[in-house]
ZADO-1210 file (C-alpha; in nm, 4 decimals, padded with zeros to 6 digits):
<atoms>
<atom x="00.8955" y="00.8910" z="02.0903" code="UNK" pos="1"/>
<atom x="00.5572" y="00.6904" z="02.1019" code="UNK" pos="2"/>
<atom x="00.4675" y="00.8934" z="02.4578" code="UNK" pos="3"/>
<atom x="00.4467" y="01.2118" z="02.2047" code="UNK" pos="4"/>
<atom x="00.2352" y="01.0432" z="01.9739" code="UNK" pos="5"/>
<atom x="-00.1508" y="01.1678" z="01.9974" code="UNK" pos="6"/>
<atom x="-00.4063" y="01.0140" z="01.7391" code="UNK" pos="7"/>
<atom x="-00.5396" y="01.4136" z="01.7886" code="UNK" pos="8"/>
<atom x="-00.1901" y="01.5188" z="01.7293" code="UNK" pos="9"/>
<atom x="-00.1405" y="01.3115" z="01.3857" code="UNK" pos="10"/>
<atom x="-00.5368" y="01.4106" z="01.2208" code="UNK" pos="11"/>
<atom x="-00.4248" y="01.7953" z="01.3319" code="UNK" pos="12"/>
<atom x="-00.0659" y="01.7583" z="01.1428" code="UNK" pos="13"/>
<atom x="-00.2148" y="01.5947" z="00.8458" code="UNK" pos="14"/>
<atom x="-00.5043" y="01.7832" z="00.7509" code="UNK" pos="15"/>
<atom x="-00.3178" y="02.0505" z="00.8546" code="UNK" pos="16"/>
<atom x="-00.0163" y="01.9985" z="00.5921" code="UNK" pos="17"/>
<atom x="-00.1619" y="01.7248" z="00.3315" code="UNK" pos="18"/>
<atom x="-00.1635" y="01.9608" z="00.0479" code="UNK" pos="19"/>
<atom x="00.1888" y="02.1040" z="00.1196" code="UNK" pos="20"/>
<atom x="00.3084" y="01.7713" z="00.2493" code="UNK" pos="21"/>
<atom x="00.1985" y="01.5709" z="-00.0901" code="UNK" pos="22"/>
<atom x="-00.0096" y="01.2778" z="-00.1404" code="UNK" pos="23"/>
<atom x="00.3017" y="01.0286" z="-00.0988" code="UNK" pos="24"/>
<atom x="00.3549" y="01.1821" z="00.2687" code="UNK" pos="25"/>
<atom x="-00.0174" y="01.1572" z="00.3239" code="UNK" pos="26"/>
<atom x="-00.0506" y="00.7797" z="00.2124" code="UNK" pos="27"/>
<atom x="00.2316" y="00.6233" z="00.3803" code="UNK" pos="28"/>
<atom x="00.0944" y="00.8229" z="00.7078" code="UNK" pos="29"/>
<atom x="-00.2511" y="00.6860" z="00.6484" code="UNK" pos="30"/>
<atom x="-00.1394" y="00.3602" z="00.5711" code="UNK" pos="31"/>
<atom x="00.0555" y="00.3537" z="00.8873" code="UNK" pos="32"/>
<atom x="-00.2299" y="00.4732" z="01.1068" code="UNK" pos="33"/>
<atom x="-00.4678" y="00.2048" z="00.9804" code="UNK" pos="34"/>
<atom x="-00.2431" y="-00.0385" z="00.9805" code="UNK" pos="35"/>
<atom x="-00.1755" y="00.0418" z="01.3643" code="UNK" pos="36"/>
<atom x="-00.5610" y="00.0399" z="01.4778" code="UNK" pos="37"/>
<atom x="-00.6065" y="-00.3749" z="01.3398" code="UNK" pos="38"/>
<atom x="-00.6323" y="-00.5706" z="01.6142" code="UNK" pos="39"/>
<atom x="-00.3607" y="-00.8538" z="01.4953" code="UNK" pos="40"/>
<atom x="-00.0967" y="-00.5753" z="01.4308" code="UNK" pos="41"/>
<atom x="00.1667" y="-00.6949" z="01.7017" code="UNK" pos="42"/>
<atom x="00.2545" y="-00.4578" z="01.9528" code="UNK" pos="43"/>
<atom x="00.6425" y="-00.4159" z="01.8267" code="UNK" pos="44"/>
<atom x="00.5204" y="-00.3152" z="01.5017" code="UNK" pos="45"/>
<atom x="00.2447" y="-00.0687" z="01.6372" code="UNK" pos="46"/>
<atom x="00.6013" y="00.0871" z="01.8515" code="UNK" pos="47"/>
<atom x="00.7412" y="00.1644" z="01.5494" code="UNK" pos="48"/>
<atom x="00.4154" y="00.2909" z="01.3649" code="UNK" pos="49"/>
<atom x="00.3556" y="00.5406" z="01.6829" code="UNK" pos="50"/>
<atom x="00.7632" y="00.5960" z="01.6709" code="UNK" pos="51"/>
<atom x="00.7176" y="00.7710" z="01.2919" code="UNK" pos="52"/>
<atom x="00.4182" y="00.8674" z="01.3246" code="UNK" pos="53"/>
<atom x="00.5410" y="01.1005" z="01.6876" code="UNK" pos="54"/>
<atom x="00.8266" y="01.2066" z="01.4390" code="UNK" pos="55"/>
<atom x="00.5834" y="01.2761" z="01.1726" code="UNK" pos="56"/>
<atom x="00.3880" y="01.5034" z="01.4016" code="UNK" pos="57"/>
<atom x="00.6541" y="01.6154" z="01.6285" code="UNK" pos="58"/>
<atom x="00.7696" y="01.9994" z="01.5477" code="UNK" pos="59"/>
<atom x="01.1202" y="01.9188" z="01.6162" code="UNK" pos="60"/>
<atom x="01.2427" y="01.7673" z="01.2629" code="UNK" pos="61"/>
<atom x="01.5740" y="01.7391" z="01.0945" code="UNK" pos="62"/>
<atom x="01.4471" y="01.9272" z="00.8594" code="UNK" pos="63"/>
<atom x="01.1568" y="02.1889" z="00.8794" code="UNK" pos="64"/>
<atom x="00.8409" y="02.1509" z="00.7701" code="UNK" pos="65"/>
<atom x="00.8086" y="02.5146" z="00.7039" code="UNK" pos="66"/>
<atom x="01.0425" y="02.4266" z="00.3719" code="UNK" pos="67"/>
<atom x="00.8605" y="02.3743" z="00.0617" code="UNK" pos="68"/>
<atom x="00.8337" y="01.9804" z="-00.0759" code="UNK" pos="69"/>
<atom x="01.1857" y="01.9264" z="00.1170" code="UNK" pos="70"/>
<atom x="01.0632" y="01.9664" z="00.4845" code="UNK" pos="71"/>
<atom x="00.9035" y="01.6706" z="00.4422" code="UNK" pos="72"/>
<atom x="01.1958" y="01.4400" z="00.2859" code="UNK" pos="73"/>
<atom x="01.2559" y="01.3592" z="00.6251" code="UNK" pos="74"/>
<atom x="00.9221" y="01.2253" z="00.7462" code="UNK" pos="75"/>
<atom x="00.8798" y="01.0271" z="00.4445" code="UNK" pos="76"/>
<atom x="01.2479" y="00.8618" z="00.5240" code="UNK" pos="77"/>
<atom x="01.0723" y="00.7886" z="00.8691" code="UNK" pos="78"/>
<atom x="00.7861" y="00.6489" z="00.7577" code="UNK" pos="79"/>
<atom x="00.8999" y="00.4707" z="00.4532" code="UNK" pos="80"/>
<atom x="01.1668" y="00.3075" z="00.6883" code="UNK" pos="81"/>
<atom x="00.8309" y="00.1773" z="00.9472" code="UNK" pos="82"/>
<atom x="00.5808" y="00.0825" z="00.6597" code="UNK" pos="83"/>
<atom x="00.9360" y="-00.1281" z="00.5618" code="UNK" pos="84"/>
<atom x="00.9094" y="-00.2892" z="00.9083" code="UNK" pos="85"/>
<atom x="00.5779" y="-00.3477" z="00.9227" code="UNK" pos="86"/>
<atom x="00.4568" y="-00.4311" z="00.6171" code="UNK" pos="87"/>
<atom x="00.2883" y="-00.7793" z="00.6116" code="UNK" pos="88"/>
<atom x="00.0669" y="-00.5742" z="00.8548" code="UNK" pos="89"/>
<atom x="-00.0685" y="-00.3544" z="00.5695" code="UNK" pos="90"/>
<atom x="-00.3081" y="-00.5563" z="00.3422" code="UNK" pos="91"/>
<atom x="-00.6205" y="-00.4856" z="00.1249" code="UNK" pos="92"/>
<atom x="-00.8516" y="-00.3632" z="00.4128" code="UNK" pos="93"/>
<atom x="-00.5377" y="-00.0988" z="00.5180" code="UNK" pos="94"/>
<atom x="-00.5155" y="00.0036" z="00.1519" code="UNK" pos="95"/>
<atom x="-00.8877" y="00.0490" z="00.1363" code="UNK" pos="96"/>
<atom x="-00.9372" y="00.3071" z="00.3921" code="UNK" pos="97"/>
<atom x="-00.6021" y="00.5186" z="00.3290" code="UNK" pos="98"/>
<atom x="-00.7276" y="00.5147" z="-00.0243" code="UNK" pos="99"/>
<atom x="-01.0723" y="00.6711" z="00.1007" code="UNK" pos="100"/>
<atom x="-00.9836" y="00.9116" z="00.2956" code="UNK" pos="101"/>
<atom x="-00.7165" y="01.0269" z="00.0133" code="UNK" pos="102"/>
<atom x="-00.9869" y="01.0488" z="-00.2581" code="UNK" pos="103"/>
<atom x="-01.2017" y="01.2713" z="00.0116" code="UNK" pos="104"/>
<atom x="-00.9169" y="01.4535" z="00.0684" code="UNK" pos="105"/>
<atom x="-00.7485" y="01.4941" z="-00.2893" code="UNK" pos="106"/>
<atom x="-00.9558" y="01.3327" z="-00.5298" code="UNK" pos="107"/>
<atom x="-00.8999" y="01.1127" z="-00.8105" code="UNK" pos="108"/>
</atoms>
């Protein structure tokens, strides 16, 4: 799954859908992404950021993204289940910038 990952692919998807999607969506996927461009993130856990975050972007989900608040049960189950993996990998700088770009994106 990581060969369909794009970074272009993921800012498309989520600016795309991060209103219809939900802020809880949004942040895991940001928190993700940043925690996948730090240089001591290991490259296992970076494979299975890129793995939900191709599944996040990928049009081909369990269930569609086309359905209200529920199409998007299933990418939070994916991501939820990599931010579990990787976790010790997200700390205050990670926080820090998904929390930016949500405030520009949704506000307070």
């Amino acid at each position: 799954m990581q060969q369909q990952y794009s970074e272009q692919g993921f800012w498309d998807k989520l600016k795309g859908f991060a209103v219809k999607a939900g802020r809880e969506v949004v942040e895991n996927a940001l928190l993700l992404y940043y925690a996948a461009q730090r240089n001591d993130t290991p490259k296992w856990a970076k494979t299975a950021i890129f793995g939900a975050l191709a599944y996040f972007i990928s049009p081909l989900d369990a269930i569609p993204d086309l359905t209200p608040i529920v199409g998007f049960s299933d990418d939070l189950g994916a991501l939820a289940a990599a931010m579990a993996m990787v976790s010790m990998y997200i700390d205050d700088s990670v926080r820090e910038e998904a929390s930016s770009t949500l405030k520009r994106w949704f506000g307070d």
